[in-house]
C-alpha positions as CSV (number, residue, x, y, z in Angstrom):
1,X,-42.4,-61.7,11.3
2,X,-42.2,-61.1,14.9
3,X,-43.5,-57.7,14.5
4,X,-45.9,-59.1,13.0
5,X,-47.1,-61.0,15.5
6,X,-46.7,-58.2,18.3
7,X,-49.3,-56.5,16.2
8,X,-51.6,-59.1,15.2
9,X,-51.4,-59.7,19.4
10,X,-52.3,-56.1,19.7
11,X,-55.2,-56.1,17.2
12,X,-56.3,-59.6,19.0
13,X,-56.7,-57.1,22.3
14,X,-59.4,-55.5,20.9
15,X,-61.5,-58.7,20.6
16,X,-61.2,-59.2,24.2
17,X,-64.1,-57.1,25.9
18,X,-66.1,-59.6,22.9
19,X,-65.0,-62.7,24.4
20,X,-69.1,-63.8,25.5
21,X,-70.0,-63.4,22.0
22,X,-67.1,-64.8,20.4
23,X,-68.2,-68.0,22.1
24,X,-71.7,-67.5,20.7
25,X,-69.7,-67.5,16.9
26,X,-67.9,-70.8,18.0
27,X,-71.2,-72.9,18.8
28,X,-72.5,-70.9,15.6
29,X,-70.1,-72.6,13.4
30,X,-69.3,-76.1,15.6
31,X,-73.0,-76.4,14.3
32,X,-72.2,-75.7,10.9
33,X,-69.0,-77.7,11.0
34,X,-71.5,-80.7,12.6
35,X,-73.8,-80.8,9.4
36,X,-70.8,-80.3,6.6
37,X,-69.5,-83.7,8.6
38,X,-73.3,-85.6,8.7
39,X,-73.2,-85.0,5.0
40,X,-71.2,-87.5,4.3
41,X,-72.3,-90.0,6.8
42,X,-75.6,-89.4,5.6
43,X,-74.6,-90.5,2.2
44,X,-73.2,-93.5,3.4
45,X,-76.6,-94.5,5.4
46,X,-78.2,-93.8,2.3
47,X,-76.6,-95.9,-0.2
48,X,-76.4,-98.6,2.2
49,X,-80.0,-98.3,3.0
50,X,-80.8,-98.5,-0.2
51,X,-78.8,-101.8,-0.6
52,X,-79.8,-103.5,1.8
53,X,-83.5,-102.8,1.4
54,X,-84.3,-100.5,4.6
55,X,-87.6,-98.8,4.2
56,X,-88.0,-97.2,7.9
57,X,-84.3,-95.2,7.3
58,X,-85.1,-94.1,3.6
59,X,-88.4,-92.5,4.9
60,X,-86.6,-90.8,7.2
61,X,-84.0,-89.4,5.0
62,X,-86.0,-86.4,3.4
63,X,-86.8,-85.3,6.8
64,X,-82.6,-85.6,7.8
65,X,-82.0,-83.4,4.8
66,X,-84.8,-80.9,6.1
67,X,-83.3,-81.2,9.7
68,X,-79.5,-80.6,8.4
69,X,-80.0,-78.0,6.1
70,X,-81.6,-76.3,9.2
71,X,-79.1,-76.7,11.6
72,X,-76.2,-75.7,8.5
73,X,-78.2,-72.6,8.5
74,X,-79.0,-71.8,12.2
75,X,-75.2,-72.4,12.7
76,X,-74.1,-69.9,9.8
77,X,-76.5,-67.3,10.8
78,X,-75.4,-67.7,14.4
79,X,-72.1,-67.5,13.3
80,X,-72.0,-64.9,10.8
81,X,-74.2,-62.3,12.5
82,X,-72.2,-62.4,16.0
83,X,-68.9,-62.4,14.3
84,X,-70.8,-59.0,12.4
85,X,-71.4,-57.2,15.6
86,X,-68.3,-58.1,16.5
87,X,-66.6,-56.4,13.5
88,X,-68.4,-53.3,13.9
89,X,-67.9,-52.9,16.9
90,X,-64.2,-53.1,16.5
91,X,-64.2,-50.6,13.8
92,X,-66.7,-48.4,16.3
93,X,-63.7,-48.2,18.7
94,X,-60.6,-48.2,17.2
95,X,-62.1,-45.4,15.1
96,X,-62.8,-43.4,18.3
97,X,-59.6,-44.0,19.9
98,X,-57.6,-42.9,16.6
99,X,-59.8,-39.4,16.7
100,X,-59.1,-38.9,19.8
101,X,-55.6,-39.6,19.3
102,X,-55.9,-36.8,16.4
103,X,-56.9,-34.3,18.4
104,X,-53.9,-34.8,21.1
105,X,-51.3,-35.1,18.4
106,X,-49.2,-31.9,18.0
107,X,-49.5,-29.3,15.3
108,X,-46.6,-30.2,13.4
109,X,-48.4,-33.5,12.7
110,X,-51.1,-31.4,9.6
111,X,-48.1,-29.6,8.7
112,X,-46.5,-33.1,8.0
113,X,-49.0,-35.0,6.6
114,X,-52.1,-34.4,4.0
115,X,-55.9,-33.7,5.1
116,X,-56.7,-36.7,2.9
117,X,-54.2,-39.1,4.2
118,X,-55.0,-38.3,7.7
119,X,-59.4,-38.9,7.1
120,X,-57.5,-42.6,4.4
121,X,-56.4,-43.8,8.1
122,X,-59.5,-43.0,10.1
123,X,-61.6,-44.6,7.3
124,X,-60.1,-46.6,5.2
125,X,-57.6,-48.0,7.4
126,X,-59.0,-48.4,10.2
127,X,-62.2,-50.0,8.1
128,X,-59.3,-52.9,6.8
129,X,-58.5,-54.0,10.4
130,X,-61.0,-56.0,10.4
131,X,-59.9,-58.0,7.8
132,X,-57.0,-59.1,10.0
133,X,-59.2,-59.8,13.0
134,X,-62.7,-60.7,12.9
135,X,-62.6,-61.9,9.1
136,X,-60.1,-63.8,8.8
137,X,-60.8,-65.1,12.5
138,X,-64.2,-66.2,11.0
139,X,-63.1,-67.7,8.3
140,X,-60.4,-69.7,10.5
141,X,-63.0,-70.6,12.9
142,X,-65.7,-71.8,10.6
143,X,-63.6,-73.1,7.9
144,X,-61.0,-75.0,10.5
145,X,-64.2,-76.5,12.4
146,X,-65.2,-78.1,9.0
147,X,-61.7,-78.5,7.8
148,X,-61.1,-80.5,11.3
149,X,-64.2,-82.4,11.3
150,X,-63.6,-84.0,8.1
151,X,-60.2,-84.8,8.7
152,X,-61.5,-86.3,11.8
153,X,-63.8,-88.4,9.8
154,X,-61.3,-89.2,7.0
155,X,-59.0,-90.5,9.7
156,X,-61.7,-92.6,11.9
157,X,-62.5,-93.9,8.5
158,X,-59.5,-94.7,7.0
159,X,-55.9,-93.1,8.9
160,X,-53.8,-94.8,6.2
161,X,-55.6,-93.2,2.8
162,X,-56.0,-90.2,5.2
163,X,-51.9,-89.6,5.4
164,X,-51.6,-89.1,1.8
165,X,-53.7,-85.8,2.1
166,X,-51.3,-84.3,5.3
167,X,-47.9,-85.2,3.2
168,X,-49.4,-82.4,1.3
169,X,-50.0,-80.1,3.8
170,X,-46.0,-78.2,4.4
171,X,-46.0,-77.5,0.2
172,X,-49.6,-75.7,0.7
173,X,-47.8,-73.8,3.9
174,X,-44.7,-72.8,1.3
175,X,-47.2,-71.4,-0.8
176,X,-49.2,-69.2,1.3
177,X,-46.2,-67.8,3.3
178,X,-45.0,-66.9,-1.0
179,X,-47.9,-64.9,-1.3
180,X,-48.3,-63.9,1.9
181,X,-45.5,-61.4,1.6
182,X,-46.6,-60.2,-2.0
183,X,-49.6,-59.0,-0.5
184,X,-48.2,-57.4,2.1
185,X,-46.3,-54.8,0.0
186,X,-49.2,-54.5,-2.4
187,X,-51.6,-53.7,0.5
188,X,-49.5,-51.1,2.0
189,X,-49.0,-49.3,-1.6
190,X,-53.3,-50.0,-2.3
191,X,-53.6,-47.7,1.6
192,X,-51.1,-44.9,0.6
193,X,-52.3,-44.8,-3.1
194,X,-56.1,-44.2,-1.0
195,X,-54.5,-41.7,0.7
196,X,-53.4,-40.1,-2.8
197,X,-57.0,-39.9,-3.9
198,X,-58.5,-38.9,-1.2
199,X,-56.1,-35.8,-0.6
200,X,-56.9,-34.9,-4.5
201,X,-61.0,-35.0,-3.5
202,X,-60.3,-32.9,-0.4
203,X,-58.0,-30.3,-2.2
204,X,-60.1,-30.3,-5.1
205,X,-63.6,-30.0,-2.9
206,X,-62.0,-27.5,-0.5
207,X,-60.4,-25.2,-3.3
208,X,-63.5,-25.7,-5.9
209,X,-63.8,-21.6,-6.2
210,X,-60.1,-21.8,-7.4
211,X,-60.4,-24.9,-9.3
212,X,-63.6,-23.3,-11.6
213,X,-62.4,-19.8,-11.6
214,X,-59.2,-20.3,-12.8
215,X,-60.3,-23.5,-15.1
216,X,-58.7,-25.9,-13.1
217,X,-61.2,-28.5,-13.9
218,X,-58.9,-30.5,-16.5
219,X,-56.1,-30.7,-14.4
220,X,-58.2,-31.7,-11.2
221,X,-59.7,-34.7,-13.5
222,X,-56.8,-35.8,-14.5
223,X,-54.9,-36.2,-11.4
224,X,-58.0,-37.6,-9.8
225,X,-58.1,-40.7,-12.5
226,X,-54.3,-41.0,-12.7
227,X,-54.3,-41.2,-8.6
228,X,-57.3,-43.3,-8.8
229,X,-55.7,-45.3,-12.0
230,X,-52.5,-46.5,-9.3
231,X,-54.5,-47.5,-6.9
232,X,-56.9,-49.7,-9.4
233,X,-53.4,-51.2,-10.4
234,X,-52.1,-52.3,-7.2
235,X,-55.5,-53.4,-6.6
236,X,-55.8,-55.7,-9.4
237,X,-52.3,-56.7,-8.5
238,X,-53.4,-58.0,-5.5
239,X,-56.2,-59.2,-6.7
240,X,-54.0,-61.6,-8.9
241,X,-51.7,-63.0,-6.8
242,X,-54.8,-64.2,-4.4
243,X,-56.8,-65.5,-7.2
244,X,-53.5,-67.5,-8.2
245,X,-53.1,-68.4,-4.9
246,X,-56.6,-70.5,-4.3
247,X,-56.6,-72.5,-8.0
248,X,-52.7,-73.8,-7.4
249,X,-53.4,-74.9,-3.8
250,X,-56.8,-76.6,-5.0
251,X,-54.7,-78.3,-7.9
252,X,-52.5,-79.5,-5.3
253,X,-55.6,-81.0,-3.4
254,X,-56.8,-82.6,-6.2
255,X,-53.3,-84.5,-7.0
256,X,-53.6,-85.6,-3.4
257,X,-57.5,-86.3,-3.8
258,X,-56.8,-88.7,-7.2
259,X,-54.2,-90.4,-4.8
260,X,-56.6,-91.3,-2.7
261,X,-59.0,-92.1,-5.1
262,X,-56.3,-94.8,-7.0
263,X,-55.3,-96.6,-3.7
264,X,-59.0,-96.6,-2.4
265,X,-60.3,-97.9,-6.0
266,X,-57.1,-101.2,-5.5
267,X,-59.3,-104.4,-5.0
268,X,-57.6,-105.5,-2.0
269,X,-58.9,-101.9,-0.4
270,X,-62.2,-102.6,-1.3
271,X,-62.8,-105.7,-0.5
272,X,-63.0,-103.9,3.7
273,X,-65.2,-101.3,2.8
274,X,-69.4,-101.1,1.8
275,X,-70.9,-99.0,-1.1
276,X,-71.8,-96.4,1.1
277,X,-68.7,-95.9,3.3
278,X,-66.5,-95.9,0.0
279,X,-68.6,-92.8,-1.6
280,X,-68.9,-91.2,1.7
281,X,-64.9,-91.1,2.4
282,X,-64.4,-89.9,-1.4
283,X,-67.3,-87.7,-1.0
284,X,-65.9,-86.4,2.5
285,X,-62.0,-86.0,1.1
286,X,-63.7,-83.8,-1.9
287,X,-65.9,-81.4,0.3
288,X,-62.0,-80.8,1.9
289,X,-61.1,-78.6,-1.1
290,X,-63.8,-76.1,-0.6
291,X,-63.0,-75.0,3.2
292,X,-58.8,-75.0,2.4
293,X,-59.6,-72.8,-0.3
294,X,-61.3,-70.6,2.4
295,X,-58.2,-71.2,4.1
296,X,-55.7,-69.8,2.1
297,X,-58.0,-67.3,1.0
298,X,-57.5,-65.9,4.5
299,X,-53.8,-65.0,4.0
300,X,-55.1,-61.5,1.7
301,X,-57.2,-60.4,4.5
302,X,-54.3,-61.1,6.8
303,X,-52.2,-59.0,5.5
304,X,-54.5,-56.6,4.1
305,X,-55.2,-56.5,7.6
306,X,-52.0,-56.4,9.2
307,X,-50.5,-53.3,6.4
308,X,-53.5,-51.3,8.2
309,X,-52.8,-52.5,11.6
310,X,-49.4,-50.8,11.3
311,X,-50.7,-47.8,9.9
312,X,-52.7,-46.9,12.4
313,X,-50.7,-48.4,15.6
314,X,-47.9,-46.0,13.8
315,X,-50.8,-43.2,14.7
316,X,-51.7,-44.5,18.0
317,X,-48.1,-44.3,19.2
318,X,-47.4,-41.0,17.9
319,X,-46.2,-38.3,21.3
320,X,-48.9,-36.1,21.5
321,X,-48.9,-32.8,22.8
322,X,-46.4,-32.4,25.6
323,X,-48.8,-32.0,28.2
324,X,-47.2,-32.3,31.7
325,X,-48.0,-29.1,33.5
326,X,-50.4,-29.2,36.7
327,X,-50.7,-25.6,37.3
328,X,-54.0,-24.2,36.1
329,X,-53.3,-20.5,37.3
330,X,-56.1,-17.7,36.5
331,X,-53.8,-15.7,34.2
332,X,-53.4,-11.7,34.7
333,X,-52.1,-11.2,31.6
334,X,-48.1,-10.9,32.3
335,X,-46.2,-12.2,29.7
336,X,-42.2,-12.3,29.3
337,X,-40.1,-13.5,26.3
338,X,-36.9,-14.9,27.5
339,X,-34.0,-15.7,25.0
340,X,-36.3,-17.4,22.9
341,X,-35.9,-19.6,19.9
342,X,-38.1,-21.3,17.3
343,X,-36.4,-24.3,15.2
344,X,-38.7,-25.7,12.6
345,X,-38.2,-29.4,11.6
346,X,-37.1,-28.5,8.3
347,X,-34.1,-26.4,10.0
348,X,-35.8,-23.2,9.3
349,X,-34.9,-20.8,12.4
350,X,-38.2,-18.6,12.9
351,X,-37.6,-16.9,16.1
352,X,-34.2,-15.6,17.1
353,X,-32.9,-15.0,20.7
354,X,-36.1,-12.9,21.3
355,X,-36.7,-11.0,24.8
356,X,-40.0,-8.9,25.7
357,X,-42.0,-8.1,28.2
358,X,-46.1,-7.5,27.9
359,X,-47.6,-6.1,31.6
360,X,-51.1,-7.4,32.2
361,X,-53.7,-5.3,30.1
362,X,-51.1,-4.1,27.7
363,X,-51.5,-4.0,23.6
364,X,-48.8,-5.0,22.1
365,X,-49.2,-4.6,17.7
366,X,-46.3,-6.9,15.7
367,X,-45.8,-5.7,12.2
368,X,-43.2,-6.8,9.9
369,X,-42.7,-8.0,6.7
370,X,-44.1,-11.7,5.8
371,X,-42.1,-14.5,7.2
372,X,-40.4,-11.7,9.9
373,X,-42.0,-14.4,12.5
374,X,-44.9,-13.0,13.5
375,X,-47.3,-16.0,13.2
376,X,-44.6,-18.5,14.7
377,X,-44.8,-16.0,18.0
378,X,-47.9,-16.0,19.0
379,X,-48.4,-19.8,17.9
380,X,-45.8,-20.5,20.9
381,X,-48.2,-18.3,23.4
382,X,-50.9,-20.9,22.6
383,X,-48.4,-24.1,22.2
384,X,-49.0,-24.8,18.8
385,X,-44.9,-24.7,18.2
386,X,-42.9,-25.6,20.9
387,X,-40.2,-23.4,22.0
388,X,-36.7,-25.0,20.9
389,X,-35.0,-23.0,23.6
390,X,-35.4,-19.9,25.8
391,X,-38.6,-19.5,28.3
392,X,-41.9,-17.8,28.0
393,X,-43.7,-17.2,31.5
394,X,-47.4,-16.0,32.2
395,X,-47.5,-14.3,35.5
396,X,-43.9,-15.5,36.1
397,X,-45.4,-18.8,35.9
398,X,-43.2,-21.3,33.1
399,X,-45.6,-21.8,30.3
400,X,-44.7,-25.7,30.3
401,X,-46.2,-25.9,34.1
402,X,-49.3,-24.6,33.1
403,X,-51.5,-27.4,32.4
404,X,-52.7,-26.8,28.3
405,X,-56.2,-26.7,28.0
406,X,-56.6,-23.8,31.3
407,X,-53.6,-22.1,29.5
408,X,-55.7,-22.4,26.0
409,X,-58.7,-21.6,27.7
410,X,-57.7,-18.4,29.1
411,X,-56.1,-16.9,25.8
412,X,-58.7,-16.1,22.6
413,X,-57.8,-16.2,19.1
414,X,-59.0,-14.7,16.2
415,X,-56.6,-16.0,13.2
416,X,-56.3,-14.7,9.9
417,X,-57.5,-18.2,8.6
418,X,-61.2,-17.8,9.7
419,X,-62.5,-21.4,10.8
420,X,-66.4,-21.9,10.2
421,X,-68.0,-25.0,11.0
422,X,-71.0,-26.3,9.7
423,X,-73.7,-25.5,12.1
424,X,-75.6,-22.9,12.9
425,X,-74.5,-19.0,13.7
426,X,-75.3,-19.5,17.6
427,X,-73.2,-22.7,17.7
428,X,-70.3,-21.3,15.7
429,X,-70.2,-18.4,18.3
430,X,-70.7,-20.4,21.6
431,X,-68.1,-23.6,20.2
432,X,-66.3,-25.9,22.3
433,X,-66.0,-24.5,25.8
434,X,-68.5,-21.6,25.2
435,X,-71.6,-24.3,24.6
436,X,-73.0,-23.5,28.0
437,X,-73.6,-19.8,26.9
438,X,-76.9,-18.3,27.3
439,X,-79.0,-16.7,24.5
440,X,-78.0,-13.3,25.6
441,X,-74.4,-13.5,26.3
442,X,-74.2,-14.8,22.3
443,X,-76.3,-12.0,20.9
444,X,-74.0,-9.6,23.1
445,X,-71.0,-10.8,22.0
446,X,-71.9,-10.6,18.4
447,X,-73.5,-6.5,19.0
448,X,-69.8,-6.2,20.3
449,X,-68.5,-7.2,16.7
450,X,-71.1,-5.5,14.7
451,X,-72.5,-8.6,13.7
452,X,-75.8,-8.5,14.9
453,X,-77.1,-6.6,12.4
454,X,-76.2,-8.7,9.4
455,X,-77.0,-12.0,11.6
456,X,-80.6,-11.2,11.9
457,X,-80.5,-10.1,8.4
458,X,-79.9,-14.3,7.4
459,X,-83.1,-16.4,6.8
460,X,-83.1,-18.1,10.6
461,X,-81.2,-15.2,12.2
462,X,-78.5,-17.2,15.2
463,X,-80.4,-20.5,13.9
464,X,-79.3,-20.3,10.1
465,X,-76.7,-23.0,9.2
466,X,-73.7,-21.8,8.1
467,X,-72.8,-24.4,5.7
468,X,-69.5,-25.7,5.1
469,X,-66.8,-23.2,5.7
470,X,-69.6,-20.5,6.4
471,X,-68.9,-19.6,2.6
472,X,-72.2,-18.2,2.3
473,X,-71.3,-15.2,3.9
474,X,-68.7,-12.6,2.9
475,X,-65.0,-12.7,4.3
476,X,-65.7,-9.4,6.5
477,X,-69.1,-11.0,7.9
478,X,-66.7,-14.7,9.0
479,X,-64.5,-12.4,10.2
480,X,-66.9,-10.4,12.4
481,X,-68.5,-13.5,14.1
482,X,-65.0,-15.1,14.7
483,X,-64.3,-12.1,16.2
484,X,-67.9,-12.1,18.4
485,X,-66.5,-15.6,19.3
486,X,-63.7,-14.3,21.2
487,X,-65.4,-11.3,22.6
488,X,-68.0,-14.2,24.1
489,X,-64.7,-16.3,25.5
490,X,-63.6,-12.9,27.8
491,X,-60.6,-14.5,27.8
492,X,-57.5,-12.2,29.8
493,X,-55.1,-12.9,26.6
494,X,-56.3,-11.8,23.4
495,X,-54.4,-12.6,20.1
496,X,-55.4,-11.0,16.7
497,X,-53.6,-12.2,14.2
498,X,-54.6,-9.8,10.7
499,X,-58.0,-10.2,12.4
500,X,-58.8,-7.3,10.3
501,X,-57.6,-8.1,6.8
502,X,-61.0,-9.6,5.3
503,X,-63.3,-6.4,6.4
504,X,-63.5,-3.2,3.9
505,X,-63.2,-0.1,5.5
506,X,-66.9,0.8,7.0
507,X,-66.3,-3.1,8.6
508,X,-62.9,-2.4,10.2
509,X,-64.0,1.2,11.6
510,X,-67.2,-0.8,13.4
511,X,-64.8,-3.5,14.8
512,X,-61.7,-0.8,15.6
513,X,-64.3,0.0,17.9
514,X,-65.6,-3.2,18.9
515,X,-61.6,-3.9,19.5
516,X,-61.0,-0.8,21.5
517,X,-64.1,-2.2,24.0
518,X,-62.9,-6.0,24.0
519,X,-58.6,-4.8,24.9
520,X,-60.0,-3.1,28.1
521,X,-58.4,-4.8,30.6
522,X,-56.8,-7.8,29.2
523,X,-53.3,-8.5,27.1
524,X,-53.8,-7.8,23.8
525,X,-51.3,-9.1,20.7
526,X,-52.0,-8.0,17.6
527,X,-50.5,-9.1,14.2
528,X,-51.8,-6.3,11.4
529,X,-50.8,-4.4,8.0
530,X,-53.2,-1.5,8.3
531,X,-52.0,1.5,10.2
532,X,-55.9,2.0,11.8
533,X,-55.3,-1.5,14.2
534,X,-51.9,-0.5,15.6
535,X,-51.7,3.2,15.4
536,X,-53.4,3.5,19.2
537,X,-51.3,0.7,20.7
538,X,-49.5,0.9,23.9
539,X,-46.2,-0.3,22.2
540,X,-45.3,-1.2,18.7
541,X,-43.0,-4.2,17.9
542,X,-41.2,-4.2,14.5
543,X,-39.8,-7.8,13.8
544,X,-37.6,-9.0,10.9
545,X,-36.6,-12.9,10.5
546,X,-37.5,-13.4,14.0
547,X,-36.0,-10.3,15.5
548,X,-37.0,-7.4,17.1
549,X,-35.5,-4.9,15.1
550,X,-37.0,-1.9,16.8
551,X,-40.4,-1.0,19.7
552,X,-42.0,1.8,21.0
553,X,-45.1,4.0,20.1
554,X,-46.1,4.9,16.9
555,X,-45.5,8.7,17.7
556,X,-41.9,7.3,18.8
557,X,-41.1,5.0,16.0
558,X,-42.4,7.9,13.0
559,X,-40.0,10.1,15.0
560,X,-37.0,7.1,14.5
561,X,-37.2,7.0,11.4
562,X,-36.1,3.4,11.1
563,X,-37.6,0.3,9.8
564,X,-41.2,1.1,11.4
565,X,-41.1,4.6,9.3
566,X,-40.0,3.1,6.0
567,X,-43.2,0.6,6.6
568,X,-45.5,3.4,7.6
569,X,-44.3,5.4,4.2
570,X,-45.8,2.0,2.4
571,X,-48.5,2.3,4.3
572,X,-48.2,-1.6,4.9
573,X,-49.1,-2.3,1.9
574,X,-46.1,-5.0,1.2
575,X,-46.6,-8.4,3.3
């Protein structure tokens, strides 16, 4: 409960920088709250109008009606439509902060969670905060003015008859906290059962080449409506226990309003009251009902509310990248290993005790078998994994005191995942921090990896949309313009990792050379299978489960005869 209300405070802090027009929804619905209350007077001027014969006041009475019914709606819309901007704007910027937040949080976070459970919390989840805040804060507001002004008028009208309907009030209180804890569980399991369905969409969307080609398309279905099914029931579940909820607490105003109704019906009580006062109190003691209905009806978006409030403060307070360096150095290209080690989460040791050292300008090739640790080492240069022990230094400089983004901005990547966005050729090869880049650094860049050629070959040439994933073009073609994106970056670190493996042969011998122009001067890595990358580099690595198990160059390592030659001899054919 407390925690509860640390993050229900939380949430509230978001409403703050709305505070003018929250006050613009309060006179919204004080007016509202004004003409639910003149209903019932207005019924009691009526009736005793009309007793007592009063022509001037029932003359007036259609135009009243007119004049309320304008007010009831001025207030509403006043009411509603702030409270709306509000709400959207809430959703507006929590949703920023929580992608911003996603791109600080470390890599380890995708590895641990889905696609489709991360994009559930940005839009799903973040959508149900307002249920918690400005909803339910409407609701209270407009339906507590009412509720209050009637009680007002049901106690400056009668305070005795008036006490029956509070004796009721702790049972209604027991009732709602009941189901207020229900709904809680259920709305956490209706989020994480969103996340289910929406990972199945993504995977299915993402992998739809695998899913037709290999007749997937059953299977996909079927975990699609049995995901889908679990989240209908929890939904439904919820839906029952609110629905239950709003009759039982009505029942229970209606024991207390035929209370009422007995005592106030005693001759003795009647005997003080006119015509028009009596319908107007039984009148005013009924339209009760309707606004603690809305009420109670508030405790499912509280909680739907709050489950989603943790979920994403549980994001919002995640570390993020350990980012404390201040040095932002202009790297030469020096690089030393010392005593290294990787530690994954789940215990697996990637990188043992490793020591090397890369001079400034040097290619270095790692080869090795899959899983030897290839990936994991050049993922520390660039601080996707974090180095469990040991050092790694650029320039003799600590790789934790370099501040990130110069460090990542001075090191170019080509993976063997190639990573297409949807947008044109031009912006996929000028992205992020290469935007600025003029028309004919791009098309050099792309000459540089043969690319050119097949670019100008597309229906808008640089300005044809890749689509998503650039699947429209072959896997040698993606390759070639990730490839004239880190030519363009002319960064003094370049990592390949299997940058080579999509391209046929007539591809790789036109970027071998494209390669051999973009290593001059710089610190190359390179991760690769085929003998044609490595063969010409200044020093060949050979790893095995995170070791070096020999180095040297390749004229040095055939004469060996050791683990490099036994490779060769495969002609790196195994992974």
């Amino acid at each position: 409960m407390k925690k509860d209300l640390q993050v229900y405070r939380r949430l509230l802090r978001y409403l703050l920088p709305f505070w003018g027009l929250a006050i613009l929804v309060i006179i919204g619905f004080a007016i509202n709250a004004a003409t639910e209350v003149s209903v019932a007077k207005l019924l009691e001027k009526i009736i005793n109008a009309i007793q007592e014969r009063d022509q001037s006041f029932t003359t007036l009475f259609p135009l009243l009606v007119i004049a309320l019914m304008f007010f009831r709606g001025l207030g509403t819309f006043i009411g509603g439509y702030y409270t709306a901007v509000i709400s959207r704007n809430l959703v507006f910027n929590i949703r920023q902060e929580v992608f911003a937040k996603l791109l600080r949080l470390p890599a380890q976070y995708y590895l641990d969670n889905t696609s489709g459970h991360i994009t559930a919390k940005i839009m799903y989840n973040v959508e149900q905060l307002t249920a918690a805040s400005t909803e339910s804060l409407r609701t209270l507001v407009q339906q507590g003015l009412i509720t209050l002004g009637l009680l007002g008028y049901l106690l400056y009208t009668n305070w005795r008859l008036t006490l029956c309907i509070l004796v009721f009030g702790p049972l209604i209180g027991l009732l709602i906290r009941k189901a207020a804890k229900r709904m809680r569980r259920l709305s956490i399991q209706v989020q994480d059962t969103m996340g289910d369905v929406n990972h199945v969409v993504q995977e299915t969307v993402n992998g739809n080449l695998v899913v037709k080609g290999f007749g997937g398309q059953t299977y996909e279905q079927s975990r699609f409506k049995e995901n889908s099914l679990e989240n209908l029931r929890r939904g439904l579940k919820m839906v029952a226990v609110q629905q239950l909820n709003s009759p039982v607490v009505q029942f229970i105003m209606s024991i207390a309003l035929a209370i009422i109704i007995w005592i106030a019906l005693r001759p003795e009580i009647l005997r003080d009251i006119s015509a028009g006062e009596f319908v107007a109190y039984i009148t005013a003691a009924g339209m009760l009902s309707k606004p603690i209905k809305a009420l109670t009806d508030i405790n499912e978006k509280l909680q739907r509310g709050l489950a989603a409030a943790h979920s994403v403060f549980e994001l919002l307070d995640m570390p993020e990248e350990d980012n404390h360096g201040t040095l932002t150095p202009d790297l030469k290209g020096n690089l030393q290993f010392k005593n290294v080690n990787l530690v994954y989460s789940d215990g697996h040791h990637a990188i043992h005790d490793f020591n090397l050292d890369v001079k400034a300008g040097e290619t270095v090739a790692l080869v090795g078998r899959s899983g030897a640790g290839k990936t994991s080492l050049v993922n520390l240069l660039v601080r996707f994994q974090e180095v469990s022990s040991g050092q790694i230094l650029f320039d003799q400089q600590d790789i934790r005191d370099i501040e990130l983004n110069s460090l990542r901005s001075q090191i170019a990547m080509v993976n063997q995942q190639v990573v297409l966005f949807n947008r044109t050729v031009r912006e996929n090869i000028a992205y992020g921090q290469l935007e600025g880049a003029s028309d004919e650094a791009v098309i050099a860049a792309a000459k540089a990896a043969y690319a050119h050629d097949f670019i100008m070959a597309l229906p808008q040439g640089y300005d044809t949309a890749l689509g998503a994933q650039g699947l429209n073009l072959s896997g040698g073609q993606r390759q070639r313009i990730a490839i004239a994106r880190a030519i363009l970056k002319n960064a003094p670190i370049l990592i390949l990792d299997e940058a080579t493996s999509a391209l046929d042969n007539e591809s790789e011998y036109f970027i071998q050379r494209a390669f051999d122009a973009a290593m001059q001067d710089r610190t190359t890595i390179v991760i690769a299978h085929r003998l044609s990358t490595i063969e010409n580099a200044d020093r060949i690595v050979v790893m095995d489960q995170g070791r070096i198990l020999e180095q040297g160059t390749h004229q040095e390592l055939i004469a060996q005869k050791g683990a490099y030659f036994q490779l060769h001899q495969r002609n790196f054919e195994e992974h």
